[in-house]
Each structure stands twice: as structure tokens, then as C-alpha cells.
C-alpha positions in Angstrom: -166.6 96.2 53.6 -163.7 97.5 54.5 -160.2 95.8 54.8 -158.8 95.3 58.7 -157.2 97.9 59.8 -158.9 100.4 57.2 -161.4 103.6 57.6 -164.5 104.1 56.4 -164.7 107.4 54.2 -168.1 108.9 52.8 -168.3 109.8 49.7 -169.7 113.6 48.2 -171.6 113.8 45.0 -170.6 116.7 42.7 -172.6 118.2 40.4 -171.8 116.2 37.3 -172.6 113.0 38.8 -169.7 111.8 39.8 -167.8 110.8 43.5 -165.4 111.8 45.8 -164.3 110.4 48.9 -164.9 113.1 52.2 -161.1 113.1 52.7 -158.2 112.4 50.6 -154.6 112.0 50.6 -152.3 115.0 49.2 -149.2 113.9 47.4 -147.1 116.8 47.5 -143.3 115.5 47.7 -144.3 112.1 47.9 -141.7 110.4 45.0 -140.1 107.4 43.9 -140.0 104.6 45.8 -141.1 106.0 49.3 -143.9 107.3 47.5 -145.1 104.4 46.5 -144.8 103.2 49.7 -146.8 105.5 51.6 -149.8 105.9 49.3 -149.6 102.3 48.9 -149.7 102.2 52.8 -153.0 104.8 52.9 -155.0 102.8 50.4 -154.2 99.6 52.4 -156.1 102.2 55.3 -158.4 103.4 53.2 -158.1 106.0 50.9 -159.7 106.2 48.1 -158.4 109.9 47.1 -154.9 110.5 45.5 -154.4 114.4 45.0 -151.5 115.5 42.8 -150.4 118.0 39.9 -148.0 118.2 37.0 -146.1 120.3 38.8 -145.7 117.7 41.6 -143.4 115.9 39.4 -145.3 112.7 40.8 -147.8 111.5 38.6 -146.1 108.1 37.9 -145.7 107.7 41.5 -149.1 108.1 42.2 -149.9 105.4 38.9 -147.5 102.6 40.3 -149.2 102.9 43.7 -152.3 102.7 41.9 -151.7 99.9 39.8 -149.6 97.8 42.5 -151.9 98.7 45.6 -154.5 95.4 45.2 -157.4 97.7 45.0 -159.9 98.0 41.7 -158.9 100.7 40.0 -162.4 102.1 39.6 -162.4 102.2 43.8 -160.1 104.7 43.0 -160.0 108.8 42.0 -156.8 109.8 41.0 -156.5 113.7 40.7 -154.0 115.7 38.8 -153.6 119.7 37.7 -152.4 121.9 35.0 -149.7 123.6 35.5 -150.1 127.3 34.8 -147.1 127.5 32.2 -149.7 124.8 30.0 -152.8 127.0 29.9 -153.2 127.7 26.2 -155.8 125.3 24.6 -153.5 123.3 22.4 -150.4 122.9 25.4 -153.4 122.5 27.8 -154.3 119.3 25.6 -150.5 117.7 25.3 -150.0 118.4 29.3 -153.3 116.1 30.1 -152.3 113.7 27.5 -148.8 113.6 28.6 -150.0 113.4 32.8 -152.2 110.1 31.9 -148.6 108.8 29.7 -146.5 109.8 33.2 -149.3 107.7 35.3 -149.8 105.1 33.0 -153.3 105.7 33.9 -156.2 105.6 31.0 -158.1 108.4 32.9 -158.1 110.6 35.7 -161.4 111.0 37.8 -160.8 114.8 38.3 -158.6 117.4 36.8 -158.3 120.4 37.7 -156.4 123.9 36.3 -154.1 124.4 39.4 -154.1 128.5 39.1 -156.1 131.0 36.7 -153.1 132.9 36.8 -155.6 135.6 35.6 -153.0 138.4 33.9 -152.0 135.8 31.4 -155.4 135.9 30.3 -155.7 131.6 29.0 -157.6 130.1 31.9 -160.6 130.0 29.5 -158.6 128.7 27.0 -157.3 126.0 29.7 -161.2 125.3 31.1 -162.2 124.3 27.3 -159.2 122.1 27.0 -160.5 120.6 29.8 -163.7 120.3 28.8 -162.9 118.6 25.7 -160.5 116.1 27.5 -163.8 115.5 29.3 -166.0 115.1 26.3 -162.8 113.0 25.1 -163.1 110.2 28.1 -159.2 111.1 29.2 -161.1 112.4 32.5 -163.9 111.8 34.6 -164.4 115.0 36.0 -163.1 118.4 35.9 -162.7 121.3 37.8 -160.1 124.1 39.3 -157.6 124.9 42.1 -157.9 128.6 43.8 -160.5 130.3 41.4 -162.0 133.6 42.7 -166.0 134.1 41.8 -165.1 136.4 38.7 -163.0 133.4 37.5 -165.8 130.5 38.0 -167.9 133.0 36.7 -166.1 133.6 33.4 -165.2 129.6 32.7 -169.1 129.0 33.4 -170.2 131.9 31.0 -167.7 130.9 27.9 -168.1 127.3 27.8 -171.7 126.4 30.3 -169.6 124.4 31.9 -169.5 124.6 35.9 -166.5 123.5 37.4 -167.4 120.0 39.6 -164.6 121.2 42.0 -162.8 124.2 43.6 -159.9 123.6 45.6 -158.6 126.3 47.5 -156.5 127.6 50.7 -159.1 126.5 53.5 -158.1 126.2 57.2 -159.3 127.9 60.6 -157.1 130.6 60.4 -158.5 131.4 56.8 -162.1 130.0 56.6 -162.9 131.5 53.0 -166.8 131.8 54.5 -167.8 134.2 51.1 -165.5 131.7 48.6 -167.4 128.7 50.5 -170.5 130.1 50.0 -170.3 131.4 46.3 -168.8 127.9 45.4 -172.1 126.2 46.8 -174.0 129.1 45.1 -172.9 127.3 42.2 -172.9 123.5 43.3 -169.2 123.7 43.4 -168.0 121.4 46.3 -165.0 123.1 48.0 -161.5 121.1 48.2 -159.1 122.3 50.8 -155.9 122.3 51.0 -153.1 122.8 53.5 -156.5 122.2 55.7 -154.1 121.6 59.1 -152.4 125.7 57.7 -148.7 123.8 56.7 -148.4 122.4 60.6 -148.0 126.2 61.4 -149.1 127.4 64.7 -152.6 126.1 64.6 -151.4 122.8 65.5 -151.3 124.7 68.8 -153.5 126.9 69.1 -155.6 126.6 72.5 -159.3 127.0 71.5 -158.5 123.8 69.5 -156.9 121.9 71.6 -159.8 122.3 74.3 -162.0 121.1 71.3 -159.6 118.3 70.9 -159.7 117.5 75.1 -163.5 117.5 75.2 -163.5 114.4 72.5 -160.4 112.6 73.7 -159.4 113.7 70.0 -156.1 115.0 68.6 -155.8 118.6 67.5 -155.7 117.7 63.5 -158.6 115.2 63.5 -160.9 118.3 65.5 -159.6 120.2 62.7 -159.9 117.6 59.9 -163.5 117.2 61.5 -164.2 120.9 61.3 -163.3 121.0 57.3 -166.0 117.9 57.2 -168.4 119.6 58.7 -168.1 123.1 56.9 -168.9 120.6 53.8 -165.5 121.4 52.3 -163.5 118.4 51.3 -159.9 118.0 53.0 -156.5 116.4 51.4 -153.9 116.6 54.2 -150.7 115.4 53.2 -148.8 112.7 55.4 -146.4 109.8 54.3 -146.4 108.7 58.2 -148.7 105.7 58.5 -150.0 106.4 61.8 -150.8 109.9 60.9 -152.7 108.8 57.7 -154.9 106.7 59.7 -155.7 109.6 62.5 -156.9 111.8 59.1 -159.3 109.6 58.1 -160.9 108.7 61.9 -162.9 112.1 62.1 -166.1 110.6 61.3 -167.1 109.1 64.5 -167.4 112.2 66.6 -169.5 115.7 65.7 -168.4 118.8 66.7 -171.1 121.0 68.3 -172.2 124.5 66.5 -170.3 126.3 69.2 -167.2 124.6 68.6 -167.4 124.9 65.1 -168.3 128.5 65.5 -165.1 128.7 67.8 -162.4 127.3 65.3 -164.1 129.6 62.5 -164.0 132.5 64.6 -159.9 132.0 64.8 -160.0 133.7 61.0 -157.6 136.3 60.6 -158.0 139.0 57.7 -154.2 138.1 56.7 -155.2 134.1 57.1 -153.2 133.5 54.4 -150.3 131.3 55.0 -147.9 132.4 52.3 -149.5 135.1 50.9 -150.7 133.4 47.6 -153.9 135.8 46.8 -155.6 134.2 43.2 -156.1 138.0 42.0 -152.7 138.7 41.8 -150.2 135.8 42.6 -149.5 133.8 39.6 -147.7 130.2 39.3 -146.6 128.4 36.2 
């Protein structure tokens, strides 16, 4: 049952068994006290799905929000990332350690190495660390952040471990259709983030908002809805509270196959909103 006031979310099962909720919230630049606050505020209206990384310099925001929000902790996935300047095995193992000590957290449900940075040659080295800190109990499940098919296909061949996750760039201006399809290929489910393109001018763009008329909808949740529907798994970011509760409403409408095939059809070759292309851009 959920609280008053609250959404309802599904939940998607990945390939190692375990959960995550359809949507989720994405943490970037939510700190301190104000942090708290608004993820405290999108549990109370139901999230179950706290997305940060090392590099967000927020993990003990996201664990005071966790342990102060009234909800059961294992209602809860918490989600953190390596950064790419922690990628050999034994850094890789401190960097997890050290993310659970910042949360004050005894696990995290999913981890995930935030870039394979592939010219430093240690994502392998990384994807066994995270492994072991699997095997270890320090996370639930693990998986990666903006890995190209050679790259799943490399962890999967030196450790036969499949990544649970994938989280990529994913929005209708860049609908990674061949990414998509080689992550179910593998049972990957696709995470997406900046799904709403970093409020650029898709929040405008007219094909959606006639999608958005025709279900007395707003333009994100049409485009929210269209992520849910590709099968990919959404973390908009938002520390308003009325905005937080429009992300999660975008299960009680259906877009129809030619609207979806509409808001795909806006892809552009250059979809890309800043450029960041896993084969060559690298971030530590």
C-alpha cells in the first residue's frame, strides 16, 4: 500500500535476481541539507530508487535521507559508481569500501563502474573488484554506466559475469536502438540517464507536445512514459516536489506504437548532448 499522496512504481527484475523500481530519482547536485530534504520529500512520494556516484560527492546525503526518511531500508536501492580515477582492482576495492563508510550504509543494491574509460585499459580490473565486492555482501548487485558492446563483451568474457545493469545516455533525441538491443541481447536492462536530454530543447519540441495534448499529459511524463515503454529504466533528476511527483505518474496512460514510433523517430545521428562518446571520451 502506498503512503497518501505517494506513486505506485513497478518494479523490473534483472538478471541476477534482484529489483529495481521502473523509475528512480537521480541525485546529481543534490547536497547537504537541501539534499536531504528533497530525497527525503521523493521517498515520502514514492521512490524507491536513489541514483548517485563517488563522484557526486553525495553519498552521505543520499545515506541520511535514507536512514531518516521512515521507510525500511530494504524498500530501498541505493545506487552508487566508481569513479574512473579508482579503476585498478586494489583502489577499485578501497573506493566501494570507503562509498558504504560516506553513506553509512552496510550495502548498496547496485553499483556500477561509472565509465570504461577504455584507453586506461583497468575496466576489467574495476568489473572483478566489483564482482568480489559482490561475492563480499558490500553490494547487492552490480553493473556499469555507458559501456559499448565490445566493453560488456570483454567484462563478460574475463570474469562470466554479466553486468545486471547498463546505464547510458538515452533520450528521444538519441534513442541508442542498437545499444538497447545488444544490452537485452545480453539480459542487461538499460538505465537512462538525462532521459528528459538536460531540459534542452526537447522539452519543446512539437511532435511531443501533441503526444503530450492527446493525454492531457505534460511533455516530460509523455517522455518519461516513452523511456518505460522502450523497457529502459529512467532516473530524472528533480529536487522540486511537484516535479518529482509528475515523474513518477507515467504509469496510468500508454502511448500508442505510432507515438512511440514518433518520439523515436526525433533521433538525430549527433543525439548526443555533450558529446560524451564511451569509445573515446574518458572521465576520472
Amino acid at each position: 500500500m502506498s503512503p497518501a499522496g505517494s506513486a505506485s512504481v513497478p518494479d523490473l527484475t534483472l538478471n541476477d535476481g534482484t529489483t529495481l523500481p521502473a523509475v528512480g530519482l537521480g541525485t546529481y547536485k543534490l547536497k547537504g541539507a537541501a539534499g536531504v530534504e528533497a530525497m527525503r520529500g521523493a521517498i515520502a512520494r514514492g521512490y524507491r530508487l536513489l541514483d548517485s556516484a563517488f563522484n557526486y560527492e553525495n553519498e552521505g546525503t543520499v545515506g541520511q535521507a535514507v536512514r531518516t526518511c521512515g521507510v525500511p531500508r530494504e524498500e530501498l536501492r541505493v545506487v552508487s559508481k566508481l569513479p574512473g580515477r579508482r579503476q585498478a582492482y586494489d583502489e577499485a576495492i578501497a573506493t566501494i569500501e570507503e562509498s558504504l563508510y560516506r553513506a553509512g550504509l552496510d550495502y548498496y543494491d547496485l553499483y556500477l563502474i561509472h565509465w570504461p574509460n577504455p584507453r586506461q585499459q583497468l575496466y576489467v580490473q574495476a568489473w572483478q573488484a566489483l564482482v568480489d565486492a559482490r561475492e563480499r555482501g558490500l553490494v547487492k548487485s552490480v553493473g556499469v554506466c555507458n559501456f559499448l558492446p565490445e566493453h560488456l563483451e570483454t567484462v563478460s568474457a574475463a570474469t562470466g559475469v554479466t553486468p545486471s545493469v547498463n546505464q547510458i545516455e538515452l533520450h528521444p533525441y538519441f534513442p541508442q536502438e542498437a545499444q538497447r538491443a545488444f544490452d537485452a541481447s545480453l539480459g542487461i536492462v538499460t538505465q537512462s540517464w538525462s532521459p528528459l536530454g538536460r531540459a534542452n530543447a526537447l522539452l519543446t519540441d512539437p511532435v511531443i507536445e501533441a503526444v503530450a495534448q492527446a493525454h492531457g499529459v505534460s511533455v516530460p511524463q509523455v517522455i518519461l512514459r516513452w523511456h518505460v515503454q522502450l523497457g529502459a529504466l529512467p532516473v530524472p533528476k528533480s529536487a522540486d516536489l511537484r516535479r518529482q511527483r509528475e515523474n513518477l505518474q507515467v504509469f496510468g496512460f500508454t502511448l500508442t506504437d505510432a507515438e512511440m514510433a514518433a518520439i523515436t523517430g526525433l533521433g538525430r545521428p549527433d543525439g548526443r548532448t555533450r558529446g560524451q562518446d564511451p569509445a573515446v571520451y574518458e572521465e576520472f
